[in-house]
C-alpha positions in Angstrom: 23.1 -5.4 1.5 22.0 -5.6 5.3 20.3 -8.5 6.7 17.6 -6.6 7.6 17.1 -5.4 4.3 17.4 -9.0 2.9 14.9 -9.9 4.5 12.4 -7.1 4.2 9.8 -8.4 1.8 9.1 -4.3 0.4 12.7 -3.5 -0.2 12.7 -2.2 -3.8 9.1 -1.5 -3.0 8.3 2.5 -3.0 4.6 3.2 -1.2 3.7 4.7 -4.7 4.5 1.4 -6.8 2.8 -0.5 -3.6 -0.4 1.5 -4.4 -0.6 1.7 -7.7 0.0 -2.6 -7.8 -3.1 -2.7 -5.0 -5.2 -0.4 -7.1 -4.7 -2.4 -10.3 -5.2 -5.7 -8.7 -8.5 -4.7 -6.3 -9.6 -1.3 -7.8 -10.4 1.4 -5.8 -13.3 -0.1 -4.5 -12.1 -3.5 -3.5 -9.1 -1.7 -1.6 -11.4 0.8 0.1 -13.0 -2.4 1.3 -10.0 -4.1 2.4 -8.8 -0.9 4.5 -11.2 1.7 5.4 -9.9 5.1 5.0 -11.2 8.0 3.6 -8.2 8.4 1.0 -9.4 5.0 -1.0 -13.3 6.1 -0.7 -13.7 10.1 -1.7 -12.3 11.0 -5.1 -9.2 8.4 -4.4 -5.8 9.1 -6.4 -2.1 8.2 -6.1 -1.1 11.5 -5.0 -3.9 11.8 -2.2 -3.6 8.6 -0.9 0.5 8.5 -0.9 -0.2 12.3 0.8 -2.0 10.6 3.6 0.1 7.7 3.9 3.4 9.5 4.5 1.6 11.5 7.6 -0.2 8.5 9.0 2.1 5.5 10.2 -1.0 3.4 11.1 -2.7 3.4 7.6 0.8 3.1 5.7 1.4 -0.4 7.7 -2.2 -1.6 6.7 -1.1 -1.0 3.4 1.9 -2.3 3.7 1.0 -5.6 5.2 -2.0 -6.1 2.2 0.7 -5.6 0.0 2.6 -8.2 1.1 -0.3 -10.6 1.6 -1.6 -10.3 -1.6 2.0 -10.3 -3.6 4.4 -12.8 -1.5 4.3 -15.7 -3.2 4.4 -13.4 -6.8 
């Protein structure tokens, strides 16, 4: 294992298993709040939202970082 992978707090962590944890600790709702896009608002899903994260770098390391906020210390 690298260092920088040791100390990368999402290795293991795919951006599907990232959403889906978010969405069952805030809802839909309480992560549309949290970050503003239009994949968590309109008729959100896994598969629209991962989708939308893969093409956009910006929204993927929003989500990233409220992953790790919210789940650090768990």
């Amino acid at each position: 294992m690298s260092i920088k992978q040791k100390n990368n707090p999402l290795h293991g962590i795919t951006l599907e298993k990232a959403i889906i944890r978010l969405v069952e600790h805030y809802d839909w709702e309480g992560l549309a709040q949290r970050i503003s896009i239009n994949c968590f608002k309109s008729n959100p899903s896994i598969k629209s939202s991962l989708k939308f994260l893969r093409k956009t770098q910006w929204a993927r390391e929003k989500v990233e970082s409220l992953y790790i906020s919210t789940f650090k210390n768990k």
